[in-house]
Backbone as a ProteinNet text record, in pm:
[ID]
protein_1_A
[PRIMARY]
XXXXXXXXXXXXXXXXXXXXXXXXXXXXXXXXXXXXXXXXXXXXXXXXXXXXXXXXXXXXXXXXXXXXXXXXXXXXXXXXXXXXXXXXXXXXXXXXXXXXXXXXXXXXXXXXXXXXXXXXXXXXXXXXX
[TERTIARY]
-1856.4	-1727.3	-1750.9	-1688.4	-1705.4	-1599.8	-1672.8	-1604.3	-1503.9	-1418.6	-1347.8	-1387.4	-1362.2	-1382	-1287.2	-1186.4	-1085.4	-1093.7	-1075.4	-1040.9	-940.9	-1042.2	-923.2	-991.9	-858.2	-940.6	-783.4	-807.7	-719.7	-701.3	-770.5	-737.8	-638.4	-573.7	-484.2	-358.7	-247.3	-118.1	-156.4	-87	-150.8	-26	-29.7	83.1	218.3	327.3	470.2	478.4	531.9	606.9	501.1	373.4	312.4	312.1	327.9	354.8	174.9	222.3	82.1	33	-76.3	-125.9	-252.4	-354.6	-435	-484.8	-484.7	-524.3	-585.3	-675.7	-783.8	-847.6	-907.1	-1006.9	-1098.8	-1249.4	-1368.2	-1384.8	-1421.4	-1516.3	-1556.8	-1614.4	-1732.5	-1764.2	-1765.7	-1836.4	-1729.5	-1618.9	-1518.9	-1390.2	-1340.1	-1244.6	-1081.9	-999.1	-835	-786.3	-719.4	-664.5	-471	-431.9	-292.4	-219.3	-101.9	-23.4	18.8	-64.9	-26.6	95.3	173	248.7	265.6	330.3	291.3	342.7	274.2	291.7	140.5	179.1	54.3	-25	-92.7	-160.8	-150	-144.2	-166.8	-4.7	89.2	229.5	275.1	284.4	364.5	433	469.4	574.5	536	625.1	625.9	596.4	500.6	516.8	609	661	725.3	660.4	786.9	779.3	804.6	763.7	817.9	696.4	720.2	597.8	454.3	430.5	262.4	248.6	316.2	254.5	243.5	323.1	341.7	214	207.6	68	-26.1	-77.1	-166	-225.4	-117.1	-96.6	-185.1	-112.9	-164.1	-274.6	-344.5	-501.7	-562.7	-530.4	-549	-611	-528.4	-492	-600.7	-603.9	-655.3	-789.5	-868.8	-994.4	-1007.2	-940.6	-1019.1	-1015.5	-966.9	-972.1	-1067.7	-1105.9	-1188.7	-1357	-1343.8	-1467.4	-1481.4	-1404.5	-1392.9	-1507	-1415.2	-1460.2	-1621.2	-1667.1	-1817.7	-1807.8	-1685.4	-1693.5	-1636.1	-1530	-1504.8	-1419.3	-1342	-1256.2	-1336.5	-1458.7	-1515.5	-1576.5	-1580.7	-1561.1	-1421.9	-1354.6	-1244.3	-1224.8	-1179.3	-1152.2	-1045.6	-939.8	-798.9	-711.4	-592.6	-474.9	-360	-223.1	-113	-35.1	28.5	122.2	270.5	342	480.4	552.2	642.3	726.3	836.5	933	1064.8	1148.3	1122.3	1146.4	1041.1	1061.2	947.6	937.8	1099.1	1084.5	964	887.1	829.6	686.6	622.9	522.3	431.1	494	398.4	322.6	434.3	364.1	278.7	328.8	210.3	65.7	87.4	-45.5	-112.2	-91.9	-162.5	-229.5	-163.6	-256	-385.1	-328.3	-368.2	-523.2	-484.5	-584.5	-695.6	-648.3	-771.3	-874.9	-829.6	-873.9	-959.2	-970.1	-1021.4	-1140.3	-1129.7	-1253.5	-1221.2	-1363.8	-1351.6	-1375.8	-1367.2	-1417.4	-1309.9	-1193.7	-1056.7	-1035.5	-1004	-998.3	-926.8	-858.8	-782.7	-647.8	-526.7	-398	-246.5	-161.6	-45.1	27.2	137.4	268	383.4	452.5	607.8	672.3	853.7	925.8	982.4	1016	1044.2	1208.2	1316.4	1400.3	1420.4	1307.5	1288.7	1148	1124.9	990	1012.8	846.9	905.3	904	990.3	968.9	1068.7	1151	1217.3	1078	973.4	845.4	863.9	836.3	835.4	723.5	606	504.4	448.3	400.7	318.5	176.1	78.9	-47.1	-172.6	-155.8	-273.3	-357	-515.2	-621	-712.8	-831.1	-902	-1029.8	-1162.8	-1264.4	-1379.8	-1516.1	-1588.2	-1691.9	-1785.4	-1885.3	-2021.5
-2633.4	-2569	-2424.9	-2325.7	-2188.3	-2167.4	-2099.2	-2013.6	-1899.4	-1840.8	-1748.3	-1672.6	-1515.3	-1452.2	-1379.1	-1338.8	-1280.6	-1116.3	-996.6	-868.6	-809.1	-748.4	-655.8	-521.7	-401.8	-315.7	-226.4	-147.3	-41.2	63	74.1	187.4	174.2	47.1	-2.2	-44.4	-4.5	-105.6	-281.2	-300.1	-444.4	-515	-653.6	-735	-676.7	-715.3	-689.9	-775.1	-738.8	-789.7	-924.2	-960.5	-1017.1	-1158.5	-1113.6	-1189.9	-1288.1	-1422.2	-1461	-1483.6	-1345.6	-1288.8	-1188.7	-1187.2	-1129.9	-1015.2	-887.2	-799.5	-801.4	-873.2	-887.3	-1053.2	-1141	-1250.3	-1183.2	-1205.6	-1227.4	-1425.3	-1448.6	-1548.8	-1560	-1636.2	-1630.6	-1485	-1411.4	-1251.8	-1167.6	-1208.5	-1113.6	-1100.3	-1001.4	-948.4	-953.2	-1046	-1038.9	-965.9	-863.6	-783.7	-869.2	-836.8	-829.5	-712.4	-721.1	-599.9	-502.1	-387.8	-267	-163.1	-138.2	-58.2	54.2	195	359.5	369.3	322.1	260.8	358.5	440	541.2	468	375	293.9	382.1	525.4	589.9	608.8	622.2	600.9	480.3	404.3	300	288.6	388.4	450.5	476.6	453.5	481.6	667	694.9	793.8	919.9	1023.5	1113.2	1100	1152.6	1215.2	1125.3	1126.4	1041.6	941.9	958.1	807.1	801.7	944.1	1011.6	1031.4	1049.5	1025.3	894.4	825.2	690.1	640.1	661.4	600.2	640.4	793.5	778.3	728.1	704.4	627.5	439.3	400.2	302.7	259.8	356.7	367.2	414	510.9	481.9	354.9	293.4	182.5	61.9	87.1	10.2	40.6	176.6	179.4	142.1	158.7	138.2	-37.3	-80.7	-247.3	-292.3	-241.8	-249.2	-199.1	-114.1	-48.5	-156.9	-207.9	-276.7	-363.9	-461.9	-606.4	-584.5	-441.4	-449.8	-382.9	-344	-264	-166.9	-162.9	11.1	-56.1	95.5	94.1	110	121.8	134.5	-18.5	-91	-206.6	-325.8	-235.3	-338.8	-407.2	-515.9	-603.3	-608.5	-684.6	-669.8	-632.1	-547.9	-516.8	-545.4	-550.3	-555.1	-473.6	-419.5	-298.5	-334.3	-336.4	-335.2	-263.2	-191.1	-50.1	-96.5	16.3	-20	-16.4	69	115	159.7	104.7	176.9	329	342.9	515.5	543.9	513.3	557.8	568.8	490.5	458.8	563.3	718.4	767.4	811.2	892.5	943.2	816.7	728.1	614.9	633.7	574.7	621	743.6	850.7	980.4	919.1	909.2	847.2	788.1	665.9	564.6	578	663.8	694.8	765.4	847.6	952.7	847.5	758.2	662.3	562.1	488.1	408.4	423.4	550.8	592.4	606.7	576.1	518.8	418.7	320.7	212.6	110.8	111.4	71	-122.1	-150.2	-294.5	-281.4	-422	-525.4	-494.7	-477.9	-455.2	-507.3	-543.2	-577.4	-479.7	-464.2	-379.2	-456.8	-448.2	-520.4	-421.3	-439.9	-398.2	-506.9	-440.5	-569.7	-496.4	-605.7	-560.8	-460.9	-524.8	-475.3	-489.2	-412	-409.3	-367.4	-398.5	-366.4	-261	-232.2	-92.6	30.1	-29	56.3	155.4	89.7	162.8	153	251.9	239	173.6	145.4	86.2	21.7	-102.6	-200.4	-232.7	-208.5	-252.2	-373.9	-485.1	-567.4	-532.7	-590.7	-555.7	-699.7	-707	-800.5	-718.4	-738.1	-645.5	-710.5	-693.9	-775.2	-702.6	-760.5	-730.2	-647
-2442.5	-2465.3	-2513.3	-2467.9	-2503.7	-2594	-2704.2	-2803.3	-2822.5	-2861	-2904.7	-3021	-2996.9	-3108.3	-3082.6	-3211.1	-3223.6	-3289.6	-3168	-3225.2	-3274.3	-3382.4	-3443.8	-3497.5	-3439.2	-3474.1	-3560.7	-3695.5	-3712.8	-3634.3	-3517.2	-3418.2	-3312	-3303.9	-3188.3	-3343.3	-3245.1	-3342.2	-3358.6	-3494.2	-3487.6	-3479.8	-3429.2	-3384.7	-3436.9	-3375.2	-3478.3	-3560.3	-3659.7	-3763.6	-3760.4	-3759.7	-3813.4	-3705.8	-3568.7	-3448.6	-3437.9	-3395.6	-3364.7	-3242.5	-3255.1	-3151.1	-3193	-3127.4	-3126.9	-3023.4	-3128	-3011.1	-2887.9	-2921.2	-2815.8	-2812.7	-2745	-2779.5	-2649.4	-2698.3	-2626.7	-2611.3	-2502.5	-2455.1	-2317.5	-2303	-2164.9	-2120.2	-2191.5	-2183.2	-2123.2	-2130.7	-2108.9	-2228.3	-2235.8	-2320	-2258.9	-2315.7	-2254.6	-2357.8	-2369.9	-2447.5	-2433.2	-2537.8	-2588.6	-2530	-2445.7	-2393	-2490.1	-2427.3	-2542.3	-2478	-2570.2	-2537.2	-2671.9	-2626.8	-2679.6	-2802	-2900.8	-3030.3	-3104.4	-3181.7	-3240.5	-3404.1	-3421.9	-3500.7	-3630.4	-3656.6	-3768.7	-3790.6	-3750.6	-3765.8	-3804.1	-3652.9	-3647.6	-3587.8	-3501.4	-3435.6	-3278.5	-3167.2	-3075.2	-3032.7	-2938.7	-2900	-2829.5	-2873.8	-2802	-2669.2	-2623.4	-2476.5	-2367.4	-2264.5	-2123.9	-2089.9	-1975	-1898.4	-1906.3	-1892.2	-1884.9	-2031.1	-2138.2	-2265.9	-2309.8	-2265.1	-2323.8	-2243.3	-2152.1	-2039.2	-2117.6	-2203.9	-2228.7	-2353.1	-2439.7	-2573.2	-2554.8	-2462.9	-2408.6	-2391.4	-2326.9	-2273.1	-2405.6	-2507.9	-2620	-2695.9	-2684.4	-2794.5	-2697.6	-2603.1	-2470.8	-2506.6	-2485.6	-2571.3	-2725.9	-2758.5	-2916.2	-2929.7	-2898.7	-2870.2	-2829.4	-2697.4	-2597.2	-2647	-2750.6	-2784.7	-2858	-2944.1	-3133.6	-3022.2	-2893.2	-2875.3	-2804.2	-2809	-2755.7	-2626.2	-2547.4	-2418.3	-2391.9	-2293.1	-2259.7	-2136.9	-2122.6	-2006.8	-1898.8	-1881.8	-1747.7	-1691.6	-1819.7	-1803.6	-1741.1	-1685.9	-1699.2	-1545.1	-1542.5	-1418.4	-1365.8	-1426.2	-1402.6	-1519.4	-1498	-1579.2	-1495.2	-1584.1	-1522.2	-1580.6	-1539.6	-1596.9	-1568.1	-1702.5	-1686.4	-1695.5	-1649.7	-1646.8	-1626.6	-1738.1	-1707.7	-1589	-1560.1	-1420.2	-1314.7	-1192.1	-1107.4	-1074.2	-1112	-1059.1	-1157.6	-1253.2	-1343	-1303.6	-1169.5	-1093.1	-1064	-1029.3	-952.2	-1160.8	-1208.3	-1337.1	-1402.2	-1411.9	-1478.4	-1385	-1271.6	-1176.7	-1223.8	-1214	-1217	-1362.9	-1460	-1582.5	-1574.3	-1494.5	-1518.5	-1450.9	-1325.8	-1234.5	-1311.1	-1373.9	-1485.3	-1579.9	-1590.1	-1683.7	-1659.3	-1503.2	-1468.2	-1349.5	-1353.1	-1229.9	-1075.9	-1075.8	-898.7	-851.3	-975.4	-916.4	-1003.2	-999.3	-1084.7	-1072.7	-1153.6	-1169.2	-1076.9	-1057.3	-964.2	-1088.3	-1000.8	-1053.8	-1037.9	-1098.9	-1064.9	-1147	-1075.7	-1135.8	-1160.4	-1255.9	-1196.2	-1302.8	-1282.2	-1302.6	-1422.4	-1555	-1648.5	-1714.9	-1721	-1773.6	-1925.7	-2015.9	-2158.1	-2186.3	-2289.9	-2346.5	-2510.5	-2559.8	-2703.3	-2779.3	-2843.3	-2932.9	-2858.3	-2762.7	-2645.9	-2550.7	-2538.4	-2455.7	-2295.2	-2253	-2103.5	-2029.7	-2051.1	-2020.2	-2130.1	-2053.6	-2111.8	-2029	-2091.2	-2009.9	-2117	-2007.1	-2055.7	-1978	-2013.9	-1966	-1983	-1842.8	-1847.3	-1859.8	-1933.3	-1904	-1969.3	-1912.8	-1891.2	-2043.9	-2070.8	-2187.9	-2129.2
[MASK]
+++++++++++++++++++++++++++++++++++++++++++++++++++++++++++++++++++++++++++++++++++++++++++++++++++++++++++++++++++++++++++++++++

């Protein structure tokens, strides 16, 4: 039976209001991260500005998780990204694109009625050790 180890790092926002959930778990040598959305860990507070800041808030919070659990965004396999709206697609992309190389996980998009914190994007991440 394989184990769990549970991340946590002060560099990513930590659960709401004390939600049970964990930023991150490692096992079988990969890392499932908790959906982050543009929430600034030294605030508390959601980020100014539109889609491409909030995208990069994300990826933010997306590395420092990702570093805590032993890897990196160049590590990553699959993510799914939730956006409030798709009109919001091409600016999330251009982000998202800066971030993941040339050699970009496996991806889903969808369109979600609400998200939390009133955020326009939400991104989980799968990524390997």
């Amino acid at each position: 039976m394989l184990g769990k180890s549970v991340v946590r790092t002060e560099d990513a926002p930590a659960p709401f209001a004390g939600a049970p959930y964990s930023q991150a778990v490692v096992t079988g040598g990969l890392v499932y991260t908790a959906g982050q959305v543009p929430i600034d860990p030294a605030t508390g507070a959601l980020v100014d500005g539109g889609i491409a800041e909030q995208t990069e808030q994300v990826f933010r919070n997306l590395a420092a998780i990702l570093e805590a659990a032993g890897s990196g965004l160049e590590h990553l396999v699959k993510t799914t990204v939730f956006l409030l709206s798709l009109e919001d697609f091409t600016g999330m992309n251009e982000v998202y694109a800066s971030h993941v190389g040339d050699r970009p996980p496996a991806r889903s998009t969808v369109e979600v009625s609400r998200l939390p914190a009133g955020a326009l994007v939400e991104i989980d991440a799968v990524a390997h050790l």
